[in-house]
C-alpha positions in Angstrom: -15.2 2.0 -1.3 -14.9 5.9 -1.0 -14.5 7.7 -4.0 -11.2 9.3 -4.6 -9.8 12.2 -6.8 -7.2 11.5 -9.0 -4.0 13.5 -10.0 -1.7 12.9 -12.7 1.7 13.7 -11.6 3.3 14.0 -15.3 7.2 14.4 -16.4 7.3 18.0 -16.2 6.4 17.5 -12.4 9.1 15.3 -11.4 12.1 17.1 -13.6 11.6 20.0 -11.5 13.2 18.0 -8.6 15.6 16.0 -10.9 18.7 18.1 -10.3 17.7 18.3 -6.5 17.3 14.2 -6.4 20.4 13.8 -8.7 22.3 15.6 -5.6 20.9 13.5 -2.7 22.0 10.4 -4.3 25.8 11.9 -4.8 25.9 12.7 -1.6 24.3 14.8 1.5 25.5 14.9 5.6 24.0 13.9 8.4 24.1 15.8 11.5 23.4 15.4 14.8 19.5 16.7 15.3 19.5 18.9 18.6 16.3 18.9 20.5 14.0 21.6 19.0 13.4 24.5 21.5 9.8 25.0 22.7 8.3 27.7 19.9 9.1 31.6 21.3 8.8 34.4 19.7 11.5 36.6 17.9 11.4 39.7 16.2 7.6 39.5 16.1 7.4 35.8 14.0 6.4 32.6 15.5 8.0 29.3 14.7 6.4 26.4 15.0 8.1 23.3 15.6 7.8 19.8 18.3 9.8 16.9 18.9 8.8 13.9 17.3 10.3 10.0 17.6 13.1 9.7 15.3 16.0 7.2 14.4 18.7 7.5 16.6 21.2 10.0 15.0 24.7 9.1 14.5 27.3 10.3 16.6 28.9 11.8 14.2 28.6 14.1 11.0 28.9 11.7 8.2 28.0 11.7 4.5 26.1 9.3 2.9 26.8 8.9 -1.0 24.1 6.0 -2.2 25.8 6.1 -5.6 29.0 5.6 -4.4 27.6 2.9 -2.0 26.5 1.2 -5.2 29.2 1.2 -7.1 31.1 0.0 -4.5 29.4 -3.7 -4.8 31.7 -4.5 -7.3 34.5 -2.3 -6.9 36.5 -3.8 -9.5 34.3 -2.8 -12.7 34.1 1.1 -12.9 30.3 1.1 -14.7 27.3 0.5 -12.7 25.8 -3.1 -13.6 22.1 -3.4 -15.0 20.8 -4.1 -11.9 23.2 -1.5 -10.0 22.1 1.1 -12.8 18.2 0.3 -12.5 18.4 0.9 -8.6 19.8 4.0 -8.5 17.8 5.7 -11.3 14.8 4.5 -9.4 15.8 5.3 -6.2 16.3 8.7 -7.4 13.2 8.5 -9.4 11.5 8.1 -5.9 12.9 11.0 -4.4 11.4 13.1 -7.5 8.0 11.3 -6.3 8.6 12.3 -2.8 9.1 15.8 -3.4 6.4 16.2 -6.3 3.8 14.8 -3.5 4.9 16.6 -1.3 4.1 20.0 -3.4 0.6 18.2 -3.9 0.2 18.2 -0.4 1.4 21.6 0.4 -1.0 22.9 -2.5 -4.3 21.0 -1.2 -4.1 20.8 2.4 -3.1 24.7 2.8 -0.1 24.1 4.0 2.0 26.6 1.9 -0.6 29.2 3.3 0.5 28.1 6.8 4.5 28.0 6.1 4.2 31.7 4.1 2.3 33.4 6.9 4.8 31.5 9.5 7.8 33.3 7.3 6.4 36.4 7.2 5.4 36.4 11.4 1.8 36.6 10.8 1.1 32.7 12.4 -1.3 33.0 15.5 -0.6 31.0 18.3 -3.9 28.5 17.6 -2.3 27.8 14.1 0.8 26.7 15.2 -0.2 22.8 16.2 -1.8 22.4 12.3 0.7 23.8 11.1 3.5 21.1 12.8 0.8 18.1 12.2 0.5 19.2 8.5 4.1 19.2 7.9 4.1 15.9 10.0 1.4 13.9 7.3 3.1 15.6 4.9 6.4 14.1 5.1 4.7 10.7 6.0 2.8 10.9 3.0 5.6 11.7 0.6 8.1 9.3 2.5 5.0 6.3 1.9 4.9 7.5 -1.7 8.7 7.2 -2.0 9.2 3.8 -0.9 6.0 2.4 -2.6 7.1 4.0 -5.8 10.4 2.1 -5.4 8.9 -1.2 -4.2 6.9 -1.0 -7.1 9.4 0.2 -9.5 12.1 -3.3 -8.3 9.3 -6.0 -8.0 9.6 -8.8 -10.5 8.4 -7.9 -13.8 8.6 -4.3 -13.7 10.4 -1.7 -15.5 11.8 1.4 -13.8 12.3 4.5 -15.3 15.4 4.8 -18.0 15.8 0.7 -17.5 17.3 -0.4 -20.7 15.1 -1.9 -23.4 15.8 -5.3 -22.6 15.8 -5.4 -19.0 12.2 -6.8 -18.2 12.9 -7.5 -14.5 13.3 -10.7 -14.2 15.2 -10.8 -11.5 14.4 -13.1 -7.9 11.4 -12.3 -6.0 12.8 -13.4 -2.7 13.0 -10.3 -0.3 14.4 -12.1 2.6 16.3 -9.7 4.9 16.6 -9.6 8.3 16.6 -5.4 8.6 15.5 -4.4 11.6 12.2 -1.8 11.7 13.4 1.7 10.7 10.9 3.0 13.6 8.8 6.0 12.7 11.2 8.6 10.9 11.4 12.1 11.6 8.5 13.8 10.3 8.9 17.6 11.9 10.6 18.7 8.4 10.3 17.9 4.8 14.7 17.3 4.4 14.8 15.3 7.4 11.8 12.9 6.4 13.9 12.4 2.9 17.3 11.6 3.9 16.1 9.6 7.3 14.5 7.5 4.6 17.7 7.3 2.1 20.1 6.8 5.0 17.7 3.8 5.8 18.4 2.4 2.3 22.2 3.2 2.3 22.4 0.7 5.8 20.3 -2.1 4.2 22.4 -2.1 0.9 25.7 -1.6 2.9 24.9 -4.7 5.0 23.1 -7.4 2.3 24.6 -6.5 -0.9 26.6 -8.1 -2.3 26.0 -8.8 -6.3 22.8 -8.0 -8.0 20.3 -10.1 -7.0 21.0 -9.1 -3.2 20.7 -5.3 -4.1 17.0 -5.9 -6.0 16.4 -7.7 -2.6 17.8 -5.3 0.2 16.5 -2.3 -1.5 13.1 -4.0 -2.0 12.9 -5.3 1.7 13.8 -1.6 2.8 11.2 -0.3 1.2 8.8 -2.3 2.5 10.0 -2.5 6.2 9.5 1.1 5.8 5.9 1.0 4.3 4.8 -0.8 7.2 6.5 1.4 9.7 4.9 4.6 7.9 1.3 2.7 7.6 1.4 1.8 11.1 1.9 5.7 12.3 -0.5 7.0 9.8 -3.8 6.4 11.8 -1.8 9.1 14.1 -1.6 11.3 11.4 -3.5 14.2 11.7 -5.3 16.4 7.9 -4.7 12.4 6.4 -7.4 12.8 4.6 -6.0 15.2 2.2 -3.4 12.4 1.2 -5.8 9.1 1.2 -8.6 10.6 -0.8 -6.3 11.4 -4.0 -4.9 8.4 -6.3 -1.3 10.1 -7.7 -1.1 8.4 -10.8 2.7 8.4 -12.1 1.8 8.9 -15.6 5.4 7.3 -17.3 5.5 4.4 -15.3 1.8 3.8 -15.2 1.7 3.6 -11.3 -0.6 4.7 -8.8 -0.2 6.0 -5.2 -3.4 5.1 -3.1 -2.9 6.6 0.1 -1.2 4.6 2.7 -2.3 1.7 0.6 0.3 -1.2 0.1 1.4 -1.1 -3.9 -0.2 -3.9 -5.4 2.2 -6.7 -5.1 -0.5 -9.6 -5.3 0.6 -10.7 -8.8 -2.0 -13.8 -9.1 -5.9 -12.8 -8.0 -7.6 -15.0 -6.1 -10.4 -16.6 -8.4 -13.8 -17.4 -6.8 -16.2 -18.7 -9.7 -18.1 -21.9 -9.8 -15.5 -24.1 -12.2 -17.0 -25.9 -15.5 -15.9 -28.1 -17.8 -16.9 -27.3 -21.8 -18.7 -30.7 -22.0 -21.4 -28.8 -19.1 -21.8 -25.8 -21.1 -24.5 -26.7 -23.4 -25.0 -25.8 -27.3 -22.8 -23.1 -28.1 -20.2 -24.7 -30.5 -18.8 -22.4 -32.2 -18.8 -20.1 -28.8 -17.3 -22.9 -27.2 -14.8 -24.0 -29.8 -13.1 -20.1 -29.3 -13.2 -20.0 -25.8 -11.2 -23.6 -25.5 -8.9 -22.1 -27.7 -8.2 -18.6 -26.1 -7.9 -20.4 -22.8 -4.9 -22.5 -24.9 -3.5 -19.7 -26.3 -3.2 -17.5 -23.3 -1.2 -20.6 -21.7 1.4 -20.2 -24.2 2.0 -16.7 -23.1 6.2 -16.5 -21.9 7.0 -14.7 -18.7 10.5 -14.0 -19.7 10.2 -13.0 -23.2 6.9 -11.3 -22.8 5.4 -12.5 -25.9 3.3 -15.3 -27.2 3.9 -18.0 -30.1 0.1 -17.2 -31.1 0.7 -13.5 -31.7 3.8 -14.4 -33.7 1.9 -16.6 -35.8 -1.8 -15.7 -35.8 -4.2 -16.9 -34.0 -4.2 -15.0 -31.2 -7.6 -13.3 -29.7 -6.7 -10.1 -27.9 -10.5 -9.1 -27.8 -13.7 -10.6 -28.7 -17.8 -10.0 -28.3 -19.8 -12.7 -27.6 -23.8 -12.1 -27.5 -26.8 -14.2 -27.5 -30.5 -13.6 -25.6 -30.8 -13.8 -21.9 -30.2 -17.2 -20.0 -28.4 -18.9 -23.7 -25.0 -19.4 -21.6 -22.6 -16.4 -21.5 -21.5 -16.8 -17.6 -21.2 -20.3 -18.8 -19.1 -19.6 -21.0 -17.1 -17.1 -18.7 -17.0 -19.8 -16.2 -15.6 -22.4 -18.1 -12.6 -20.3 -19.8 -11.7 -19.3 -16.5 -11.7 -22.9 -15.2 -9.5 -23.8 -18.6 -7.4 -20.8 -17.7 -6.9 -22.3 -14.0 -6.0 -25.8 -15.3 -3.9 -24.9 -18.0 -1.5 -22.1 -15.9 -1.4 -24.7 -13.2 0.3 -26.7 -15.5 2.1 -24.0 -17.0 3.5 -22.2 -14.1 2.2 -19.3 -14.7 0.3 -16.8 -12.5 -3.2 -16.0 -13.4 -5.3 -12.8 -13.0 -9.1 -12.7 -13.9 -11.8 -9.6 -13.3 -14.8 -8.6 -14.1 -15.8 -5.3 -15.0 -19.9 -4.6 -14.2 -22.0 -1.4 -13.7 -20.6 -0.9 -10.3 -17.9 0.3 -11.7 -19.8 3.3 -13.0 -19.7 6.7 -10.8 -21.3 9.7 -10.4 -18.0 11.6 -10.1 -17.1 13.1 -12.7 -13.5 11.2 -14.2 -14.3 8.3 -11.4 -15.3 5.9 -14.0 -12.5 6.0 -16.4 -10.3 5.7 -13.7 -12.0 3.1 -12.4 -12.1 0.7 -16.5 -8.1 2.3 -17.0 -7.8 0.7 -13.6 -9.4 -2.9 -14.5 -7.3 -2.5 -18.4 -4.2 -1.9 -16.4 -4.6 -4.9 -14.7 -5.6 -7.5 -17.1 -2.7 -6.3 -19.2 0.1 -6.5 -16.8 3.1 -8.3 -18.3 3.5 -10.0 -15.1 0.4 -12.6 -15.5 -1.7 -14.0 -17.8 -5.3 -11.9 -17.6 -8.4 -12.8 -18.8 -10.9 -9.2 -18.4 -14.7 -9.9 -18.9 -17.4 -7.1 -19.3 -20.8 -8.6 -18.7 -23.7 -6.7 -19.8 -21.5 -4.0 -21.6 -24.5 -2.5 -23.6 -25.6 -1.4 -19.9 -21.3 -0.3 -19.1 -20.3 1.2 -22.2 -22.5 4.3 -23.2 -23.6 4.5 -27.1 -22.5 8.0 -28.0 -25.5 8.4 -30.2 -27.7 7.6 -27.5 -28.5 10.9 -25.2 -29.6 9.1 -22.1 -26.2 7.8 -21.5 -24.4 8.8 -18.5 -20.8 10.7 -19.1 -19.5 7.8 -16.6 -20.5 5.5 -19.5 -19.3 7.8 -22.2 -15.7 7.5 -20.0 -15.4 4.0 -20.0 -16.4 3.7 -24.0 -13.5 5.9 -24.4 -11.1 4.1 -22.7 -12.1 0.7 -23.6 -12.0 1.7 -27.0 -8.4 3.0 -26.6 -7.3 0.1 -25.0 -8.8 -2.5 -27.5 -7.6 -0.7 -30.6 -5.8 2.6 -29.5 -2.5 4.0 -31.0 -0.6 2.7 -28.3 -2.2 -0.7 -28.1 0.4 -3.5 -27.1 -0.9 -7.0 -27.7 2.2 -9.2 -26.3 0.0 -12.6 -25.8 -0.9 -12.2 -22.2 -4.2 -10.8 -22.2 -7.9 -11.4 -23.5 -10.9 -9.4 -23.2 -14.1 -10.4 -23.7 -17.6 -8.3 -24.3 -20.4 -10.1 -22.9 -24.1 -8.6 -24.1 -27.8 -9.2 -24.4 -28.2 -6.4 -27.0 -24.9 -6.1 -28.8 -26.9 -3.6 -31.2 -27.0 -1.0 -28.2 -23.2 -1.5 -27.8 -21.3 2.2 -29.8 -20.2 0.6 -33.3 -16.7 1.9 -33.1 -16.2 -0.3 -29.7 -17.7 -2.9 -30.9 -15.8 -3.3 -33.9 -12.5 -3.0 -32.3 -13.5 -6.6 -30.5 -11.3 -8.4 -33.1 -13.6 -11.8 -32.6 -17.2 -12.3 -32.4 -19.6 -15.1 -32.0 -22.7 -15.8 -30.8 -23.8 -17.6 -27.8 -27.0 -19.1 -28.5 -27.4 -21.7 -25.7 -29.6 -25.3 -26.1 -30.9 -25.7 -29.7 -31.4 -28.9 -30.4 -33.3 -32.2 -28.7 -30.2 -33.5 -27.6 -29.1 -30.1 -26.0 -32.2 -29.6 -23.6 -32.3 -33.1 -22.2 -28.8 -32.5 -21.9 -29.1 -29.5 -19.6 -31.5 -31.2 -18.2 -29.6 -34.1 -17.3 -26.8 -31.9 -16.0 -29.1 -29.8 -13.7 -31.0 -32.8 -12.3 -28.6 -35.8 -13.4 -27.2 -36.4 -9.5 -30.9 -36.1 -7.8 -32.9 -38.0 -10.4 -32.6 -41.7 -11.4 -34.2 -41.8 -14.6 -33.6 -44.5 -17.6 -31.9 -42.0 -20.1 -33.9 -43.0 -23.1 -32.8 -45.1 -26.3 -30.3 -43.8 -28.5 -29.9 -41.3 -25.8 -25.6 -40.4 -24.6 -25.6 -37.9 -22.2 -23.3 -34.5 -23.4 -22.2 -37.0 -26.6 -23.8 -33.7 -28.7 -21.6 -31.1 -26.6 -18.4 -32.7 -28.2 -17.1 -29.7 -29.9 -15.9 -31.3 -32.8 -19.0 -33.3 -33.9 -20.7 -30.6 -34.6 -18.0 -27.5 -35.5 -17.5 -28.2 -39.0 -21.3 -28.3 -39.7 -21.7 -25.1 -38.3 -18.8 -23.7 -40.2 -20.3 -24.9 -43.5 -23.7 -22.3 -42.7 -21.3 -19.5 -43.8 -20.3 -20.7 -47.3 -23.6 -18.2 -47.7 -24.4 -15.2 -45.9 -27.5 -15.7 -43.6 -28.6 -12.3 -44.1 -31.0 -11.7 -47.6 -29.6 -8.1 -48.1 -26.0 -9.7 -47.8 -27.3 -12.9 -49.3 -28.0 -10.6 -53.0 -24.3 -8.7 -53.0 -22.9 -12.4 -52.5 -25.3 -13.9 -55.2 -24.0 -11.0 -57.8 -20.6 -11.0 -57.1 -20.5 -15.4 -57.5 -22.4 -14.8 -60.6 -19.8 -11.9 -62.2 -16.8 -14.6 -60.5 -18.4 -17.7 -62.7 -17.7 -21.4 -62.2 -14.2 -20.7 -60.9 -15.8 -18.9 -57.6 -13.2 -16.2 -55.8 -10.3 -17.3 -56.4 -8.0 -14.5 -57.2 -7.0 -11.3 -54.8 -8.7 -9.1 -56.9 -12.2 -11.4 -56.8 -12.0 -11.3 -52.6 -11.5 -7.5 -52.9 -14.6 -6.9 -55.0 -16.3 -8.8 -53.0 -15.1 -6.5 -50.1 -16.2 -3.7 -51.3 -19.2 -5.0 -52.8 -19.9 -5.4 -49.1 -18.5 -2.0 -48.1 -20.9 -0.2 -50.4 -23.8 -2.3 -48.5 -23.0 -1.3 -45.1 -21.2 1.6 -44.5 -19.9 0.6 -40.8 -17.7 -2.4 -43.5 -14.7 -0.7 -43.1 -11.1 -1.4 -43.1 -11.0 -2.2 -39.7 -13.3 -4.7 -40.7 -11.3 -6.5 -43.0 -8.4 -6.7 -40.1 -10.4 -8.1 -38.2 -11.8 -10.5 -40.9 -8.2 -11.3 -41.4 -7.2 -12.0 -37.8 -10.2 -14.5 -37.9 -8.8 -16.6 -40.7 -5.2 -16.5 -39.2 -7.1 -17.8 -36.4 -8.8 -20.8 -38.5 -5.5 -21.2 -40.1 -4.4 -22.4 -36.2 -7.2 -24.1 -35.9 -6.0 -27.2 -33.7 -6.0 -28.1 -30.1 -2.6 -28.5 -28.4 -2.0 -31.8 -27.9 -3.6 -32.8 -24.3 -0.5 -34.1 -23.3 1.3 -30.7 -23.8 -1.5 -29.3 -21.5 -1.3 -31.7 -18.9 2.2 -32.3 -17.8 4.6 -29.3 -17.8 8.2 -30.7 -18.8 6.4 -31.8 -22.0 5.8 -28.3 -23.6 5.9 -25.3 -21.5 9.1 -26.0 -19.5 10.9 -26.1 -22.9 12.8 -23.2 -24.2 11.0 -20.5 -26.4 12.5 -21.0 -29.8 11.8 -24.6 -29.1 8.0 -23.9 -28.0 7.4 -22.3 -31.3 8.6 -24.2 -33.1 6.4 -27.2 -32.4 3.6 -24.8 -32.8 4.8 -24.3 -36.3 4.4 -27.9 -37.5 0.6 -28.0 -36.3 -0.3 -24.9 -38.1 -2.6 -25.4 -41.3 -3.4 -23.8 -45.0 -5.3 -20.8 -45.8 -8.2 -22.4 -48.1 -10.5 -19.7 -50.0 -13.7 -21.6 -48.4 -11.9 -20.0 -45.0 -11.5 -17.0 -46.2 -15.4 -16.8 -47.6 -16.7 -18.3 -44.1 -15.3 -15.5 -42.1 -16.2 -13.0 -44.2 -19.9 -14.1 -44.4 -19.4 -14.4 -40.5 -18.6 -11.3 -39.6 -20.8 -9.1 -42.2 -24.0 -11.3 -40.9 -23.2 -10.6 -37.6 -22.7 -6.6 -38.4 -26.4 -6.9 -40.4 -27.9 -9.4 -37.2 -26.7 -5.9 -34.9 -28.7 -3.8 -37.6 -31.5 -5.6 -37.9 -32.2 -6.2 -34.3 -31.6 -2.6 -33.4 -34.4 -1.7 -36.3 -36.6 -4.3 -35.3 -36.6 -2.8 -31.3 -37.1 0.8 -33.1 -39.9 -0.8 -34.8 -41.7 -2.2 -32.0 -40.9 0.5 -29.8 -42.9 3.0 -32.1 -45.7 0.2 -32.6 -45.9 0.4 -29.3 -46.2 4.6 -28.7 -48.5 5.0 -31.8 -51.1 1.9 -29.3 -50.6 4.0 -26.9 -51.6 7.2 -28.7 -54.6 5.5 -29.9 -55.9 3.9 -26.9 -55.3 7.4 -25.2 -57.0 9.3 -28.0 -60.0 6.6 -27.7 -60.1 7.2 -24.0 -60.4 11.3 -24.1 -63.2 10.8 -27.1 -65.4 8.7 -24.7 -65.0 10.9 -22.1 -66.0 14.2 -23.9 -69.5 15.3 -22.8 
């Protein structure tokens, strides 16, 4: 895909034109267009101008008043509706777009030079046809970014600009309208291109509606008749480029303009990954375990009230790091949360959106790949679906700002994905998890990595039973082969036989510097253990003053963890299996029958998941050293062998 610029079009940009939209929606005439006269020249200046296809013109001068038009709907309330209010502050929203694009377009395709030097008389003849074809792809352009901007704005699940608090959009997505194609509007000047467009609107809403629902859909199918009429001229357009190679990113709504690109109405992605069941991914327990229960949780996520029982309640896993050597299971593991994710929304009714974000997403322009990870975070955390986000390999995505050989398109997408993980503005409402995938989690920049509020470690086959079982599963259907006494195939990949057991490694630390503060602070704590606030907050800080990257962010996330054990159950498989059983029931009701499965905080919990997550912050450090280690091993070999070789070769 070509690379493209991007330009924030902020508040400031679009209230210059709020007084100017503010009057086309009150009201503006229409005129009968005479036929432009062939360009001549007077007084010494040259105008430029040619007839271009247009919609038929009335016969008449007539005003049209689109916020009279809307109000008239229900003539007998005085105040605009939610609905009728959300319309017209987008529509005149999109008329602030059209005419901030269209200053972008002036600016960088020269055609303000063109229009000045037309003013003053100065035009040459040979200018005149880019000058009419630049105001032509101008007006197109802005006219496209209009009506995507409103499409956008009124599809299901969106918020337009100044929509009240409450008003999620949930209104019907069924657009069907039998409006006849606007045709290709006039495009010789910038006014003309604007209101053709609004008097389009002001026909579809005067014919089709007729209460609320209707109005979302006529102005909605508008728009996009008139998308498609625009997209189909734009291959005619001539200095397109200037428009298609910028992304116009709306900065308050969080939309972006692509060129004649259709706004991305596709609410559900299409989802090509092999599909596995957790009994085929092999080992991994604990890895396992989580992943089952994210795919749960995300099911439970509600489209109307945009939040999630889980988050409510704890539980939840916005963002976790799993990591584990080469060929232990990660895409696995990927493979089967997305296949949990398919089954469980099925049953759910609820749309589903999964990407991956790899090093192809890294560019050598400068700004591209930020754009490029705000684009995949945007995505994943749309309110409209449920979005599971995977970053495979994110040592190699994510650049470690100590590390000098990263690339600044690295260093971008560290900075966004640690904003978007655990920025100021973070919003977790239920909907969306991402998950860190890596090789060498050691390599990955501390600060995003310990923003990932789960971690565990995928460390594929370990026992007997767990290679003949991938065994079995690779060469099961080819092979006939006795299976071997006291042999059940995938009996040892039942999550629960083995959870507990590998739980119970924690009551320790694993690490031996760890291992000591843990040793001291259970000796100063006596026979009684930690039992008391103040004996988990020495312990804390006893770890704090160990490792210096044991910060408060760690204990959040040591907290969130033992929330998370505190839900730790499986919803019932009937809830997951047949919809009128849980998820077709009302909120208030859903949570509630979440609430009487929920379990006890126990201090063994608590001491598990803090051993947990302060071994796996000393198995990052001690890797990392060990790979130093070996690395200089290594040079000071080399140095020798080199030395060696120059002192046989002297004379």
């Amino acid at each position: 895909m070509p690379s493209r610029n991007t330009v924030s079009v902020t508040d400031s940009d679009l209230d210059k034109h709020l007084a100017r939209a503010t009057r086309e929606i009150e009201g503006f005439s229409v005129r009968v267009a005479p036929q432009p006269e062939p360009p001549e020249r007077t007084g010494g200046r040259r105008i430029a101008m040619r007839p271009l296809q247009s919609l038929d013109p009335p016969k008449a001068e007539t005003t049209i008043r689109l916020a009279d038009r809307i109000q008239a709907i229900a003539p007998g309330d005085a105040l605009y509706s939610e609905a009728e209010n959300r319309v017209l502050r987008a529509i005149r929203r999109a008329i602030q777009v059209y005419l901030a694009i269209y200053d972008c377009y002036d600016d960088a395709s020269g055609l303000n030079r063109l229009k000045a030097d037309n003013q003053q008389g100065r035009l040459g003849a040979s200018a005149e046809p880019e000058l009419a074809a630049k105001v032509e792809t101008g007006s197109a352009a802005s006219a496209f970014a209009l009506n995507s901007f409103l499409l956008s704005c009124l599809s299901v699940g969106s918020r337009s600009h100044g929509a009240s608090a409450g008003d999620t959009g949930s209104d019907p997505a069924d657009d069907s309208c039998d409006l006849e194609s606007p045709g290709l509007h006039p495009l010789h000047s910038k006014n003309d291109t604007l209101r053709s467009c609004l008097r389009y609107l002001d026909t579809a809403i005067e014919a089709y509606a007729r209460d609320d629902a209707s109005l979302l859909r006529a102005v909605r199918a508008a728009a996009r008749q008139q998308l498609a009429a625009l997209r189909a001229a734009a291959d005619h357009l001539q200095y397109a480029e200037v428009f298609t190679r910028t992304e116009y990113r709306i900065e308050t709504e969080d939309l972006v303009i692509s060129g004649f690109d259709f706004p991305e109405e596709r609410v559900a992605s299409s989802i090509e990954i092999p599909m596995r069941r957790p009994e085929e991914v092999v080992g991994n327990h604990i890895a396992k375990l989580e992943a089952s229960r994210i795919a749960q949780r995300l099911a439970c996520y509600d489209l109307e009230h945009a939040s999630n029982p889980f988050v409510e309640m704890g539980g939840f896993v916005f963002s976790f790091i799993g990591d584990g050597s080469p060929g232990t299971g990660k895409t696995t593991l990927i493979q089967m949360v997305v296949s949990l994710l398919t089954q469980y929304c099925d049953v759910a009714r609820l749309p589903l959106r999964y990407e991956n974000f790899s090093v192809d997403e890294i560019s050598d322009y400068q700004g591209r790949s930020g754009h490029n990870a705000k684009r995949f975070c945007r995505s994943i955390l749309d309110p409209r679906v449920v979005g599971f986000g995977t970053v495979d390999d994110v040592d190699q995505v994510c650049g470690n700002r100590s590390d000098r050989n990263a690339s600044s398109g690295q260093l971008e997408v560290t900075a966004v994905f640690m904003q978007q993980l655990g920025g100021a503005d973070t919003v977790v409402r239920g909907n969306a998890t991402f998950g860190l995938f890596s090789n060498y989690p050691e390599k990955v920049d501390d600060a995003l990595r310990q923003r990932t509020q789960a971690r565990f470690t995928v460390d594929g086959p370990q026992t007997e039973d767990d290679f003949t079982d991938l065994f079995h599963i690779l060469l099961g259907e080819n092979w006939e082969l006795p299976l071997g006494q006291g042999y059940e195939p995938r009996a040892n990949q039942q999550v629960r036989r083995m959870i507990d057991q590998k739980y119970r490694r924690h009551d320790k630390p694993q690490s031996e510097s760890l291992l000591a503060v843990f040793e001291q602070q259970m000796a100063r704590s006596g026979e009684k253990g930690l039992s008391t606030w103040k004996d988990f907050g020495e312990y804390l800080h006893a770890i704090g003053k160990a490792d210096s990257r044991f910060t408060g962010r760690a204990v959040k996330n040591i907290a969130d963890a033992v929330r998370s054990r505190m839900m730790d159950f499986d919803l019932p498989s009937e809830w997951l299996e047949k919809n009128s059983v849980f998820f077709a029931r009302p909120y208030p009701q859903r949570v509630e029958m979440i609430r009487e499965l929920r379990g006890e905080i126990t201090p063994e919990i608590v001491m598990q998941e803090i051993n947990r997550y302060a071994d796996s912050e000393a198995r990052y450090t001690d890797a990392a050293q060990r790979r130093r280690f070996q690395q200089r091993v290594a040079e000071i070999q080399l140095e020798t062998r080199a030395r060696k070789h120059a002192i046989e070769r002297e004379p």
